[in-house]
N, C-alpha and C positions, 0 to 999 in steps of 0.2 A: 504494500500500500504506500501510496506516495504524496507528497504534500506541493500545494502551490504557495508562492511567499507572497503575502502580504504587508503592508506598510507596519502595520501596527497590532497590537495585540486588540480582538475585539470587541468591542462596549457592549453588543448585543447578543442573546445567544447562552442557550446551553452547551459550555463548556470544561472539559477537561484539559488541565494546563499542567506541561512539562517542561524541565530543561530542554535545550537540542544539544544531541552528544555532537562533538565532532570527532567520530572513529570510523570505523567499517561495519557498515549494515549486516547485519547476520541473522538467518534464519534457523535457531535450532531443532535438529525432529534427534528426537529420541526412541528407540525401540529395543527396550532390554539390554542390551552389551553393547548395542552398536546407535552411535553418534555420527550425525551430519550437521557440520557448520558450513551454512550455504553462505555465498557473497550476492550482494545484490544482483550480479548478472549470472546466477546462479552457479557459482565455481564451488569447489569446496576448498575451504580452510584450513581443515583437521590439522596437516600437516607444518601447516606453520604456527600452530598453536598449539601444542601435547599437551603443554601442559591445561593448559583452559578444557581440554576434553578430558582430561583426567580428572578435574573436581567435576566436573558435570555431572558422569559419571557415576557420584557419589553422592550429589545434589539433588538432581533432577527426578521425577515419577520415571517410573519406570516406561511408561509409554505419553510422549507428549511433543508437544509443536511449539515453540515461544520465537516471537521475533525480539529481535533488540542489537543492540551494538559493542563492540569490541572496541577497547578504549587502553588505554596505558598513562595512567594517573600517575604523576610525581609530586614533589614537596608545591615545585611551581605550577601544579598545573596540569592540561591534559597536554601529550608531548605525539602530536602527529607523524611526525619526523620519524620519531621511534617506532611510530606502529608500521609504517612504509618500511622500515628496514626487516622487519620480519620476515616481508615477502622477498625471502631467497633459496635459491635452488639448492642451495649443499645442508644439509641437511645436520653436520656437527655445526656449522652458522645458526641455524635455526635451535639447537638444540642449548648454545652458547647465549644467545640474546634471551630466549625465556628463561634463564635462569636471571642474567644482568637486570633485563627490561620486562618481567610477568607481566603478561594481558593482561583485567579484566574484563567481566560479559556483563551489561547492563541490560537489563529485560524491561521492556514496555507493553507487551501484550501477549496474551493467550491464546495461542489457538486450536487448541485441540490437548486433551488427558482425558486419560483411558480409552473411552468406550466417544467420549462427548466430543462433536463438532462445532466447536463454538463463533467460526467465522460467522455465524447469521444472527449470532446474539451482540444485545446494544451494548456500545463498550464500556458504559458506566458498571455491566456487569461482569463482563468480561476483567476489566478491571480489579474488581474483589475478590473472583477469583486467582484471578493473578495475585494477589495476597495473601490468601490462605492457600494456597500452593507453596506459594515461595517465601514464608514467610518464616521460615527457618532455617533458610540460606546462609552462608558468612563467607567474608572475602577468600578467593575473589569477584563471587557471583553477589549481583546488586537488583534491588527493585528502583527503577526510575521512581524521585518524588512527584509525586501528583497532588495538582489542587483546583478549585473550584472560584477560588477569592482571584480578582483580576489583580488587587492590588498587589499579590502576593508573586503573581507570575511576571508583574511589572519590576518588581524587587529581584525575583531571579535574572530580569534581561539585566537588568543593571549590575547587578553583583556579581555574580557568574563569569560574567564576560572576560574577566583578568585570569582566572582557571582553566581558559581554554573553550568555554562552551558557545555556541553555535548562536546561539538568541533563545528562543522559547518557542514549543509547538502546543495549538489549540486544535484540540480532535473534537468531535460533536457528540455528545453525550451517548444521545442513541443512535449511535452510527456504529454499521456492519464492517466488516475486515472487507474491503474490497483491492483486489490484488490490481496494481499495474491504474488506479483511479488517485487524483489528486481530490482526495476529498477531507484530507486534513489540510489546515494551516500550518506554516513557518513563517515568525518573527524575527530576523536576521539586523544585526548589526550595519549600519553604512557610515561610512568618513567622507570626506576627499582630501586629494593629496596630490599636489603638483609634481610631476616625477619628466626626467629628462629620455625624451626619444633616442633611442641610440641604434634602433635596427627594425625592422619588420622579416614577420614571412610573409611568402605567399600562400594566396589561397589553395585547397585542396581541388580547387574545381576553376583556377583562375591563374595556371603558372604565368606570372610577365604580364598578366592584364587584371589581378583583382588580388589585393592585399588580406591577409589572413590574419594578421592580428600586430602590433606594434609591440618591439621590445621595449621595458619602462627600467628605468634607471633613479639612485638616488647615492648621491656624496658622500660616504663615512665619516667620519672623523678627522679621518688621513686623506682625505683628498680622493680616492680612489672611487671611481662611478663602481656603485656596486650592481648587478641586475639581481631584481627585485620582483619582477614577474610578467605579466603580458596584459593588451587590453584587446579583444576582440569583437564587442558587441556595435557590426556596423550592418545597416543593410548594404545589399549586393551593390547599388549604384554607389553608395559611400566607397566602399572596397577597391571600387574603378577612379573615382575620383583620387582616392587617395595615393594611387601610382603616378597621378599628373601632379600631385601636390608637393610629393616624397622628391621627386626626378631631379630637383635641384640639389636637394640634402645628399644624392647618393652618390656625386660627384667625387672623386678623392679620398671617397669617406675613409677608408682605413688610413691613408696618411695620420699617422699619431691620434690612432681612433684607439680610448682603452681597452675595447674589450677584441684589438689587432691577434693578441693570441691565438684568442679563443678561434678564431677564422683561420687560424694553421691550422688547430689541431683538432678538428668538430669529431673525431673518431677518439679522441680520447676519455668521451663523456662526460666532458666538463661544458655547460651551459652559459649561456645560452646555444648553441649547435651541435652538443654532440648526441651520441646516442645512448643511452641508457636501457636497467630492465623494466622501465618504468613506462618507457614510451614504446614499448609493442611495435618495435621496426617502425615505426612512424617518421616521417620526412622533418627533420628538425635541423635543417640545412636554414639558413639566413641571409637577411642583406642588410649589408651596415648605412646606416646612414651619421652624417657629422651630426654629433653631440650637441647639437644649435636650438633644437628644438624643445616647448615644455608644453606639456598638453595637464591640463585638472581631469584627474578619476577618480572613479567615486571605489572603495575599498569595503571590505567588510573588518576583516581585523589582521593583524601578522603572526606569521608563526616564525618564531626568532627572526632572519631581516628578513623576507619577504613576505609577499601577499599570501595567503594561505589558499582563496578562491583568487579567478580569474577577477580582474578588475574591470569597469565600464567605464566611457568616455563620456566624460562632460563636455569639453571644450578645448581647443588651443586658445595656451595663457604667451600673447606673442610679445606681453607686456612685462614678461618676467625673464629672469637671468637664470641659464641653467647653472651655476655654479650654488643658486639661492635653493635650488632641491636637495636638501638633505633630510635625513632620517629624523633631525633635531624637529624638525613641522611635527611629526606624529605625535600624535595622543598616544599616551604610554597610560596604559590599565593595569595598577597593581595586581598581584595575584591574589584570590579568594583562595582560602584555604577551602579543601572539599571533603574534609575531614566528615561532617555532618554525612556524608556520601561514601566518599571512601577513606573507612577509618584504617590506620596504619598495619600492613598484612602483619600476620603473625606467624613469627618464623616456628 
């Protein structure tokens, strides 16, 4: 089941209100010995989580279905970064990081124990069941908090945010598990943030005639244009436009362009243009354009220096200094302790 984003948490309406994790969507089915952790595009995870199948295991009813998410909680926070590195192929790698970096599983719904089909039941019940199922769980396995009070889920968008978490989702009291339908809500964080053009790709359906997305840059400390992450959200005729826009910037560009390296060496998997196991042989080949350029996007939040989601385009700022895009603009969100959520594992 899938949610559409809206602006804001809303006034109207029976609803049930959550954190939004930001992990890997996971669909657990259990049946006696044997455990399936699906990925949203239905893969299985087993293997790069043992240990998470290993308390389930020991947790879960013996025959049941729960969706929810796979997360890996730290002192600062949820740590994305770290759940990406899980997914690798050698298998003493995998079995080295779950000891360093443990999953957790967070569950947000019910859908099927024992004998019971609960996709068609209204989730206010589904819900409490999910409680008295799981209500004798301990880390690393978690019940998502839930609540009814708007004021309280307005409290989570705003605290939360430093911990890692996503905004806040509202589901519809008596609303069915419908698989693959956006019929819950997501409340999502937005900034903006002036960041320096420093390269585009091309489109996947546009080589040399339609731009696929703008690489965004931002200043460190030390001077060094760091790349920070992409913005993509144009229609098809922007796309076109933007290669007659770009055509002067692409002039010379690598001439004492920072990120000149990275354009030797795109097969060494260092980004912006190389390859990775992340990008599924996908074309992440670029063209540099001079550093000249600062365009406003609008952000959700970072995960350590870069954007965590892709970014949107506001506007070219042709009034601003790209030297003036540094990290120091960000709104910096302390971290929430998530202790109340996840209390310290016990060795």
């Amino acid at each position: 089941m899938l949610a559409k984003r809206v602006a804001e948490i809303p006034a109207v309406g029976d609803w049930i209100f959550e954190p939004k994790w930001d992990g890997f969507r996971c669909v657990v089915f259990r049946d006696g010995d044997e455990i399936l952790l699906q990925s949203r595009d239905g893969k299985p995870l087993n293997r790069y989580f043992p240990e998470v199948v290993e308390v389930l295991l020991t947790q879960l009813p013996q025959r049941c279905v729960l969706d929810g998410e796979l997360v890996i909680a730290t002192k600062d926070g949820l740590d994305f970064d770290a759940l990406q590195l899980r997914i690798h192929p050698a298998a003493s790698r995998v079995k080295m990081l779950a000891v360093e970096s443990p999953a957790s599983v967070v569950f947000f719904d019910l859908l099927w124990v024992g004998d019971e089909d609960l996709r068609e039941v209204r989730f206010e019940v589904r819900r409490k069941r999910l409680e008295d199922v799981l209500g004798r769980v301990s880390v690393p396995v978690h019940v998502t908090p839930a609540t009814r009070d708007k004021v309280v889920a307005a409290d989570w968008f705003k605290r939360f945010e430093g911990a890692g978490l996503d905004g806040v989702m509202a589901k519809p009291a008596d609303g069915t598990y419908q698989p693959d339908k956006r019929v819950m809500l997501k409340v999502k964080h937005e900034r903006d943030c002036d960041c320096v053009v420093a390269g585009f790709r091309w489109h996947k359906n546009g080589e040399g005639t339609a731009v696929g997305s703008l690489l965004l840059g931002l200043y460190d400390a030390n001077g060094a244009l760091q790349h920070v992450g992409v913005c993509a959200s144009f229609t098809m005729p922007k796309r076109k436009e933007l290669v007659e826009f770009l055509g002067p910037y692409r002039v010379d560009a690598l001439n004492g362009h920072p990120w000149a390296g990275w354009a030797e060496a795109v097969a060494s998997g260092r980004m912006p243009g190389g390859q990775s196991r992340w990008s599924a042989g996908k074309d992440l080949s670029w063209e540099a354009v001079r550093p000249e350029l600062v365009v406003e996007i609008a952000y959700e939040h970072m995960q350590g220096d870069r954007f965590r989601h892709m970014a949107q385009f506001r506007r070219w700022r042709m009034d601003k200094r790209p030297q003036d895009c540094t990290y120091e603009q960000l709104e910096v969100v302390p971290a929430q302790e998530l202790m109340e959520i996840f209390p310290e594992r016990k060795s």
